[in-house]
N, C-alpha and C positions, 0 to 999 in steps of 0.2 A: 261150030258149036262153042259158046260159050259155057264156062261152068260156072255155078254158083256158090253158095258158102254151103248149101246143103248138100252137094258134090263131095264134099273135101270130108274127108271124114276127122270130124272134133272141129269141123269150122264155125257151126253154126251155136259149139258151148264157147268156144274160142272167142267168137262176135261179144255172145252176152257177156263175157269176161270181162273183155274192152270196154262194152257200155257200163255196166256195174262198177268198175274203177273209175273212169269220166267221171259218173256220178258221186262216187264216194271224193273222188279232187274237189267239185263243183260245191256239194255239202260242205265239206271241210274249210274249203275257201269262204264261203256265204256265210253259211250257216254257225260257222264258228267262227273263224277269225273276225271277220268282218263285224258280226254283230256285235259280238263280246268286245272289242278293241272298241267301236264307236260307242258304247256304251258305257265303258268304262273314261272315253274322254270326255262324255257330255256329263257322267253324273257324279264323278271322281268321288268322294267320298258321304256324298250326300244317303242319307237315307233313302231315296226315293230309287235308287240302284235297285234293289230287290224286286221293287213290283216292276220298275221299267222289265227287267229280264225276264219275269215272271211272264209280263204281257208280249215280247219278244220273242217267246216259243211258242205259241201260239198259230203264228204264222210262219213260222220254218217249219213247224210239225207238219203243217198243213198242206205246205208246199213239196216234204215229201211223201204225204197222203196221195196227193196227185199224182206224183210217180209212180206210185206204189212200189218206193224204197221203204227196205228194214235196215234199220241202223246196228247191226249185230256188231260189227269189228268198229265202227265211225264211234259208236257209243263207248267203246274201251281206248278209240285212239283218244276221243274227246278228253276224256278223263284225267287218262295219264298227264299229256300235254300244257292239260289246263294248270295245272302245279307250277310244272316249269313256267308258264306263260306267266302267271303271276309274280313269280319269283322275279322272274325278269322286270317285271315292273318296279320290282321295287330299287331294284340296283340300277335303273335305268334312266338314262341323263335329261329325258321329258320330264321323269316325273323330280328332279332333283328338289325345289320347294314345297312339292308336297309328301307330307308325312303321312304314306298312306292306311288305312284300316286296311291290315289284313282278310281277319275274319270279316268283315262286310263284303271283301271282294271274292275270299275263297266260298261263303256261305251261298253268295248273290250266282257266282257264276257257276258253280254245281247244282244249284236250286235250278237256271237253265235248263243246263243240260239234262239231270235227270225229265223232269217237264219235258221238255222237248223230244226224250226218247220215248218217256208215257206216254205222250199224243202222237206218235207217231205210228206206234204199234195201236192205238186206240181209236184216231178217225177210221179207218176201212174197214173198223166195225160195224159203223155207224151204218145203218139204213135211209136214206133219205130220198126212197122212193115214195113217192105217196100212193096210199090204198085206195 
């Protein structure tokens, strides 16, 4: 006889546990780091940062539409982090010749975030069965 996770009792909240952290790494890593960091090297102090990140949530909302992740604790880790994250940039030896705009990067990358947690609670609303 083989047992399974629904055998084990709390195995099978235990499972979803493990997957919902996987995913909340997975988010964390993509979804923020990634995006935010490559964005902030391509568009360094230009004005055009804001709508780049603006149109950047759009497709991470989406993609955890698809999962049907809710960003509850990812959206307060985002936040806090984001400060730090910034901060760093500025003390940081990539960015030594450039004198960076704070407020464009702190404005740009919480204007993200927030967006991206709106669209995420807001696609699996969406109906897009046809009648």
């Amino acid at each position: 006889m083989i047992l399974g996770l629904e055998d084990i009792p709390g195995g099978t909240s235990f499972a979803s546990f493990l997957v919902w952290l996987a995913l909340s790494g997975l988010y964390y890593l993509v979804c923020y780091l990634a995006v935010l960091n490559v964005l902030d090297d391509l568009t360094q102090n230009s004005l055009f940062k804001f709508p780049a990140m603006l149109g950047a949530a759009i497709p991470s909302a989406g993609l955890m539409a698809v999962f049907h992740y809710k960003p509850f604790v990812l959206g307060i880790l985002m936040c806090v982090m984001n400060f730090y994250r910034i901060r760093a940039i500025s003390t940081s030896e990539k960015w030594k010749g450039v004198k960076i705009n704070q407020s464009l990067f702190y404005l740009s990358s919480y204007a993200y975030i927030f967006l991206l947690i709106l669209l995420a609670f807001y696609f699996p609303t969406l109906d897009l069965s046809e009648k």
